[in-house]
N, C-alpha and C positions, 0 to 999 in steps of 0.2 A: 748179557742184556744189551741193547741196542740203544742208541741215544732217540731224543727223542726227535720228531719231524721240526718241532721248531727251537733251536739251538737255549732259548730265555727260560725253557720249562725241561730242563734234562735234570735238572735237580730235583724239581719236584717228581717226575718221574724216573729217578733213581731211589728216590725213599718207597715211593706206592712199589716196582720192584718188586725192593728189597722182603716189604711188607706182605705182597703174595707169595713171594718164593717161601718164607715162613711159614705161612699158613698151610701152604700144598704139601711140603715135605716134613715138616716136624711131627713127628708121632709123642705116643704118652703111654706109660705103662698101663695093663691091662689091670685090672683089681684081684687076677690072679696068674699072677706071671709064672706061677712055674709050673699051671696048666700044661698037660702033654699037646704035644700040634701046636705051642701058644705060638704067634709072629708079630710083632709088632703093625699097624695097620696106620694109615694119616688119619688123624682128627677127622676128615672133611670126607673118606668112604664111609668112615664108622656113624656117619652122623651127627658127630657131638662137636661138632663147631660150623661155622660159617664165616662167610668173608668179610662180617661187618666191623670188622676191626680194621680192615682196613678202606672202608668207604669214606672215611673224611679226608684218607691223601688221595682215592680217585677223584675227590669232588674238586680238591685244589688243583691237582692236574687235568682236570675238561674244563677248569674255571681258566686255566694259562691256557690251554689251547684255544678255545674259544675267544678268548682276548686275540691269542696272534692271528686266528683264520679272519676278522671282523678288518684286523691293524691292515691283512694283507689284500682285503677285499672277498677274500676264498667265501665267505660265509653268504655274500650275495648271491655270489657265481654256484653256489649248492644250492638255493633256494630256487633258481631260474633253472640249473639243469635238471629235478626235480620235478618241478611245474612244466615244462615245455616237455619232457620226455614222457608223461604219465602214462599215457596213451600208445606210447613209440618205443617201449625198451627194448632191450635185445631178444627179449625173449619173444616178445612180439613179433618182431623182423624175422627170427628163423622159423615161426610156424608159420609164417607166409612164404617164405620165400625157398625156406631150405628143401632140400631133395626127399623123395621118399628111400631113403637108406636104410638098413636094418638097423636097431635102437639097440641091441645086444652084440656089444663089440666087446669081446675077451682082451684084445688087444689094445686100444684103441678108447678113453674115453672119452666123455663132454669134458670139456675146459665152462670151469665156473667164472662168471660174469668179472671176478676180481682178478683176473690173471693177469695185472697188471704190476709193475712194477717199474723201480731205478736202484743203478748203483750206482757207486762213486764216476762220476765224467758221462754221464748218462742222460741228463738233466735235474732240474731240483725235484723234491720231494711235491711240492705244491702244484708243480705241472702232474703228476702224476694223480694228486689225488682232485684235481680238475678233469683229466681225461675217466678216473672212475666215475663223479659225476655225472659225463656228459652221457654214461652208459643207462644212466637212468631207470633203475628197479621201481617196483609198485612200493614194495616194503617200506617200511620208514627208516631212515638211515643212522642211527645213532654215531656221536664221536668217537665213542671205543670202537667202533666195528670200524670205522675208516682210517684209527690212527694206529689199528691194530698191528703192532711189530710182530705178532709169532705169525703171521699171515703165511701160507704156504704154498706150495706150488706144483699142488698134489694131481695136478690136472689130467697130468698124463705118465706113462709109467716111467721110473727112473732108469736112469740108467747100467743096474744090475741087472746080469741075464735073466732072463724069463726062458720057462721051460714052452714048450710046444713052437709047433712052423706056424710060420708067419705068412697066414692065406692072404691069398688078393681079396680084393674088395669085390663086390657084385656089382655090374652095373646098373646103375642107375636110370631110371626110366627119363627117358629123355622128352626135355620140354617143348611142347608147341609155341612157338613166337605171333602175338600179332604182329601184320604186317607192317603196322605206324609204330615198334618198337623202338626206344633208341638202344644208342651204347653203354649209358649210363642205366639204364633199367637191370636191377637185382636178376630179373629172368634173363635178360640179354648176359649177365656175365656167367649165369650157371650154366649156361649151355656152352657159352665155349670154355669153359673150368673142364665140362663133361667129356667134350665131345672132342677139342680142337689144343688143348695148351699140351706141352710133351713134356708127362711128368719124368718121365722113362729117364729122355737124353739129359733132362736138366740133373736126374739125378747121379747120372753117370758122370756128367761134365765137374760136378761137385765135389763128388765122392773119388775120382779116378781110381775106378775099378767097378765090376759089376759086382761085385759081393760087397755088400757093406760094411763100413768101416767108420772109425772116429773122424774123418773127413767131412764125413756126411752127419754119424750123429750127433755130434759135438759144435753141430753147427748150427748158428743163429740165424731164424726164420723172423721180419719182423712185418702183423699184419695190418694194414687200414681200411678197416671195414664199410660198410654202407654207411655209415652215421659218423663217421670220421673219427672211428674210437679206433685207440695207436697202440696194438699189442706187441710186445717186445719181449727176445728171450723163450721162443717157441724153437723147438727142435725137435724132431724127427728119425726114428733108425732107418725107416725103408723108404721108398717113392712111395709106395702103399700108403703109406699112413699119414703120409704131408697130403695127396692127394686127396683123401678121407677128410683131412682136415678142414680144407680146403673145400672139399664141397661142404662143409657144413658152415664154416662160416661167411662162405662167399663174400671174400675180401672186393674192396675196387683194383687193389692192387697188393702187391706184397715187396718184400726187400729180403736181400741176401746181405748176412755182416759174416764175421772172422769165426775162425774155427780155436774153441776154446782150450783151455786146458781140463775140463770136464763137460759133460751134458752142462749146458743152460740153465736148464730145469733140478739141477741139481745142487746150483748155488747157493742157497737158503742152508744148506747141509755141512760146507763147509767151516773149520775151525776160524779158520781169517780169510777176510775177503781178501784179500793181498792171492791166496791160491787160484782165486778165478780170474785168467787174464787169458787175452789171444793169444795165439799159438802161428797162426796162420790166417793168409786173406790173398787174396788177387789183389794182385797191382791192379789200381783201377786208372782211370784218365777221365775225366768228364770236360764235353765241350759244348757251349751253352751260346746261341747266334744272340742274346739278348748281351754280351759283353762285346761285341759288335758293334751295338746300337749308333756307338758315336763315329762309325766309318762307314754303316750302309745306307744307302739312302730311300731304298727302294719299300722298306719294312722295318718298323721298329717293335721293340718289344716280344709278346709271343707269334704274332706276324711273322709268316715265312714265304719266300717263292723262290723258283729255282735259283734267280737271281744269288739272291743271299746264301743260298745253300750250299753254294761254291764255296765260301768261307771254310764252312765244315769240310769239302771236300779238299781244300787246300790242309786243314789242317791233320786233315787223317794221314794224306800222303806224308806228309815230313815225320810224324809223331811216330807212324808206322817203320818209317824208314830208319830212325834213329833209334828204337829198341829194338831191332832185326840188326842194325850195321853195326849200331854203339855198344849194342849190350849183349848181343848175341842170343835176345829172348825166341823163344818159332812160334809157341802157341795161345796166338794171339786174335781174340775176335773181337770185333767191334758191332756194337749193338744200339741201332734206332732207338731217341729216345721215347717216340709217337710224338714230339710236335715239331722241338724247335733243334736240335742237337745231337750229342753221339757218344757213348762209353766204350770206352778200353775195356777189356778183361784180359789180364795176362795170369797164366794157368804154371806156364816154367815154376818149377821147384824152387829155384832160385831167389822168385818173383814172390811166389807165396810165403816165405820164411823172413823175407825181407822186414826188420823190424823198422819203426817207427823214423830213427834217423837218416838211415839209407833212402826208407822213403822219402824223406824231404830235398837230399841230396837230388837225389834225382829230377823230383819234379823242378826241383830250381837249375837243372843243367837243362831244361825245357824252357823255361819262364826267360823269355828275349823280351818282349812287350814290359814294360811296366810303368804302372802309375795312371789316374784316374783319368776324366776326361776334361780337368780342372790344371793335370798339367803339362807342363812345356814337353821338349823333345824324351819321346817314348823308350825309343832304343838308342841307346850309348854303347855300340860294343869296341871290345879291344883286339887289337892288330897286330901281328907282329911289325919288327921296323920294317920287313919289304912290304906292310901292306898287305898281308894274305890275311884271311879272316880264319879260325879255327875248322875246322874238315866240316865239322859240322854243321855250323853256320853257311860254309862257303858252298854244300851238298844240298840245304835248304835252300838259299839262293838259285841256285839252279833249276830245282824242281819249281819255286816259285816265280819268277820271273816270265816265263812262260803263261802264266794267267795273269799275270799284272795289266797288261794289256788290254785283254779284253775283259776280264771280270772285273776290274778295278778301273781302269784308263774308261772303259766304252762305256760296260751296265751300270756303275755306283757313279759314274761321274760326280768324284766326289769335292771337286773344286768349281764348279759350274760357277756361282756367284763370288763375285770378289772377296766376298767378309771372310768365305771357307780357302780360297786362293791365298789371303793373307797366312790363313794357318802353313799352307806349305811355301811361304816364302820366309818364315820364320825357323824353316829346318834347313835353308842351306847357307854356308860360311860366307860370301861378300856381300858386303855391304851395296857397295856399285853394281853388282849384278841382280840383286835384289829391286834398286829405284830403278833399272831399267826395263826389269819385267813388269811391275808395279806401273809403269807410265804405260807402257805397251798394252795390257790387258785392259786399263780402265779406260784407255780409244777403243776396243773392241770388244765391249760390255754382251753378254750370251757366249764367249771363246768357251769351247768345250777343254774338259780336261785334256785329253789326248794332244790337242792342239796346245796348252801351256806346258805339258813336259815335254812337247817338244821343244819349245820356244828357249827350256832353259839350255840346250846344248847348243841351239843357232847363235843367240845373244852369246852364251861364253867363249863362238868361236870367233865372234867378230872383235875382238880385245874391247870390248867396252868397259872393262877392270883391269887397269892396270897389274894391279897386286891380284889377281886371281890366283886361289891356289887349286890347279886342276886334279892333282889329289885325292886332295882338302873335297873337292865340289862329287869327286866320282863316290868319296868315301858316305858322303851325305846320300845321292843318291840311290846307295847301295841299303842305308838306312831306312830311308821314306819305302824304298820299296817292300823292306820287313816290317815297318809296322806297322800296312797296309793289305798284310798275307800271312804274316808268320802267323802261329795259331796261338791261341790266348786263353789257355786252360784258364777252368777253377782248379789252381794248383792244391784248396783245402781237403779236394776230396782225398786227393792222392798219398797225402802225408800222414794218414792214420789207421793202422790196422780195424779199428773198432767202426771205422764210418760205413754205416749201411748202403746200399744204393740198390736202383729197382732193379727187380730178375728178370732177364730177357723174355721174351713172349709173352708178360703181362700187356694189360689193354691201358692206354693213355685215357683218364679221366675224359677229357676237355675234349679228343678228336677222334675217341675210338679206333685211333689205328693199335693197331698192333707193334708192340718193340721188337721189329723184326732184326736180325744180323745181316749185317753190307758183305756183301762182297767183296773185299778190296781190288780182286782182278777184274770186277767190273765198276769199279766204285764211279767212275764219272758217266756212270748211267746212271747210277740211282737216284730215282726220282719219292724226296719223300711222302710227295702229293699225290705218288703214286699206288704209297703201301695200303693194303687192304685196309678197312674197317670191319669190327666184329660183324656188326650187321651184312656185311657185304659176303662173310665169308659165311655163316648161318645160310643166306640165301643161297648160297651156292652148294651148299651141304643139299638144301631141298633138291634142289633147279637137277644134280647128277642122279641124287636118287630116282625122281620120277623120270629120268629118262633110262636109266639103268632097268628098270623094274618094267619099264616096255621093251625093250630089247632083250634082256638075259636073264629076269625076274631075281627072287630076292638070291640066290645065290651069289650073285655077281658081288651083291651087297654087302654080305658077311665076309668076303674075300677083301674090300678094301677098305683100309682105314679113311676116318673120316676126314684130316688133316691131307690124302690124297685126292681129298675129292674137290680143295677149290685153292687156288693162289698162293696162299699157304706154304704148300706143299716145297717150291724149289730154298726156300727159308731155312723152313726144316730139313730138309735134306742137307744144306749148307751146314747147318750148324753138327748135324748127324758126321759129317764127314771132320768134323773139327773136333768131337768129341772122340771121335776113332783115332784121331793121333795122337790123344792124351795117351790113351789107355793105349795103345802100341807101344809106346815108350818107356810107361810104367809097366808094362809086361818084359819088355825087355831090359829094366836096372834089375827087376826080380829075377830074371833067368840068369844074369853076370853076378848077382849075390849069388845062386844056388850052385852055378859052373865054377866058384872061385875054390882056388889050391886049399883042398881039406888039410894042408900040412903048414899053412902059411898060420902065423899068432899076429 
């Protein structure tokens, strides 16, 4: 028995239980038991009882619940999602919007309206049964149906073998777009779900290998639909069948988390939840220009332009550079976030297995920057006594110094007015060299940045500090320049096997671009204001057909995919060649397992 959702009523729903389990399994002797064929039967097939014995401990237990949902606000928040969705429920949104797909799938079923769920570090219970709410049925929602613990998760098949092959799906008749579509239009994502997202590579890059494997199906899929309803704990054996899914529920987006110690879906099944726990996940890195905010000047918030983009492009080079030198990671892709930022995926065995403290270890051998924009000096690092900074730090410096100048010194001018000038006269050691730049600048009120860091190397050379310690002043400047460049993860994403984060080539809500993967050998070209939009790339799907279909009519057309046919394409290709090194290298530990001395124990 399962405790209850609200901690104040597990008593009274441990008596109700107790009280069912009674009812359901006690039997009674028959009036003539030594009847041939006799079998004992429950009270409640044979007909000769009912469950009204125990109806006054259900009525105490909806009486406690109903008290906490009221204490917690929940019972409003069900009345309004309810009312507001009558019209709109899911089941509405997929006969408008879903594909004409074949409805008899052996393989493959509908996932029911309640596929929702949490476990323990997942979120509360109350968030969960807010997001069933906001999925909105016609039906009338009773509190046994929503507080219901034996609820199951029958949606899709488990994961014991199933006999017969596992067909591909049939294409899908593909949608015509008005011309005034957005990105956010239900039709705008099913056609590129159909036609343009590559369920293939994504599933290989997953799974490393092409046959499948507990990689792939043991992995947690989680979706956010049209209506911003948050399913979690979705998984999948083949590309096939996430794909299937996928067109049927036409997410705005989806998320990849950790590869469990069983199917997802098969949780509900286990003895103690303590058995269902990760297994494995990509190191991930996420880097966000809105932690920025208080050093760029040019864009704050979700606001991006080339300018500011440099940030990310500073920070990919060092981050990159330090899990190739430090760590000895290879395969490693970084992936657009569509608006403001950029994720790590590292793939290394290594990387994947890497449990929860290593993860933190790490990301804090990252984290140079620290503390809010409320406090004093950012970076405090340590030295040895001749002064050399760790390889690391001193390999960062390098690479970053180099855009200090112009991305920092020229475009962020980020000392322009005196009040921001004070802030970086507050990071270097004399006092006396301090009132003398301070006198200097506020005679030559508009001094651009460029022109006051140079001022402080002129001023220190003219001895106007006695006690200057030129060290002391190189060591500051060494500092200002890191935490003006270094990069400034959100180190929480990184420290947890269970954190989900978004699958590459889904489409950004807010800008419709596409979460395409950087290139790092061209990375200070890439322009993120550059990467397609769905719509841009639909158009282009048309724009090759009708010119194809004049030229070399519809053959030409069945010969290329449609992800070939517009901007797209060198994306995918990129990320195509990155999944090809997974799978080389896990072909090749399996050939040195199978090649190893049959005599060695």
């Amino acid at each position: 028995m399962s405790s209850s959702l609200a901690p104040e009523c597990h008593q009274v729903k441990e008596r109700y239980d107790s009280c069912f389990l009674k009812w359901y399994s006690e039997s009674t002797v028959s009036k003539f038991p030594f009847t041939r064929g006799f079998t004992e039967q429950p009270e409640f097939l044979r007909g000769d009882s009912t469950a009204d014995d125990c109806a006054h401990l259900f009525k105490d237990y909806q009486t406690c619940l109903t008290k906490a949902l009221k204490e917690r606000g929940i019972d409003t928040m069900l009345e309004e999602a309810r009312e507001n969705n009558r019209e709109n429920d899911i089941e509405h949104m997929r006969r408008k919007f879903a594909p004409t797909i074949a409805q008899e799938d052996s393989i493959l079923t509908d996932a029911p309206l309640d596929a929702l769920d949490n476990t323990e570090g997942y979120g509360s219970d109350i968030d969960s049964i807010g997001l069933k709410a906001k999925l909105g049925t016609k039906s009338e929602v009773r509190l046994e149906d929503i507080f219901n613990d034996d609820e199951d998760d029958d949606e899709f098949q488990s994961s014991a073998p199933t006999n017969g092959k596992v067909e591909s799906s049939p294409p899908a008749p593909l949608l015509e777009l008005a011309p005034s579509a957005k990105p956010s239009d239900p039709e705008v994502m099913l056609a590129f779900y159909q036609r343009l997202f590559p369920f293939r590579y994504l599933f290989q890059w997953l799974n490393h290998s092409i046959k499948p494997s507990n990689d792939f199906g043991h992995r947690e899929f989680a979706f956010t639909l049209q209506n911003e309803a948050y399913l979690r704990y979705q998984s999948f054996p083949t590309a096939d069948l996430l794909r299937k899914e996928v067109l049927r529920l036409n997410p705005s987006r989806f998320e990849i988390g950790p590869v469990y110690t069983t199917n997802p879906r098969d949780r509900r099944t286990l003895r103690k939840s303590s058995a269902f726990r990760p297994l494995e996940k990509e190191l991930v890195f996420d880097i966000d220009l809105t932690d920025y905010d208080e050093i760029r000047t040019c864009c704050e918030k979700a606001n991006i332009c080339q300018k500011c983009w440099n940030f990310v492009t500073m920070a990919i080079k060092v981050v990159d550079a330090t899990l190739r030198e430090d760590f000895g990671f290879e395969h490693i892709v970084w992936v657009y976030s569509g608006r403001r930022g950029a994720h790590a995926w590292i793939s290394d065995k290594r990387a994947r297995t890497m449990d929860d403290q290593r993860r933190k270890a790490l990301a804090g051998y990252l984290e140079v920057v620290k503390g809010g924009s409320q406090s004093g000096k950012k970076v405090n690092l340590k030295r040895t006594f001749g002064g050399e900074l760790h390889p690391h730090l001193g390999r960062s410096l390098d690479i970053l110094k180099g855009y200090f100048q112009k991305d920092i010194l020229e475009d962020q001018n980020p000392w322009a007015d005196n009040a921001k000038a004070e802030r970086l006269l507050q990071l270097l050691p004399d006092k006396a060299l301090n009132e003398a730049l301070r006198k200097k600048w506020d005679s030559a009120p508009g001094r651009s940045s460029s022109s006051k860091w140079a001022d402080i190397d002129a001023l220190a050379k003219t001895g106007t500090s006695n006690s200057l310690d030129r060290k002391a002043l190189l060591e500051a400047k060494q500092d200002i320049v890191l935490e003006f460049t270094y990069p400034r993860l959100d180190v929480e994403v990184s420290k947890k096997q269970i954190h989900l984060l978004k699958s590459p080539f889904v489409i950004h809500p807010g800008t419709g671009r596409v979460c395409v993967p950087i290139d790092v050998r061209r990375l200070d070209k890439f322009d993120p204001l550059g990467v397609p939009t769905v719509t841009e790339l639909l158009g282009e799907i048309d724009a090759w057909d009708s010119a194809s279909k004049k030229l070399d009519g519809d053959d030409e057309l069945k010969k290329t995919q449609d992800y070939e046919k517009t901007s797209l394409k060198p994306y995918v290709e990129y990320f195509r060649a990155h999944v090809a090194a997974i799978l080389r290298e896990q072909k090749g530990i399996k050939r040195e397992r199978e090649d190893g001395d049959p005599m060695e124990f």
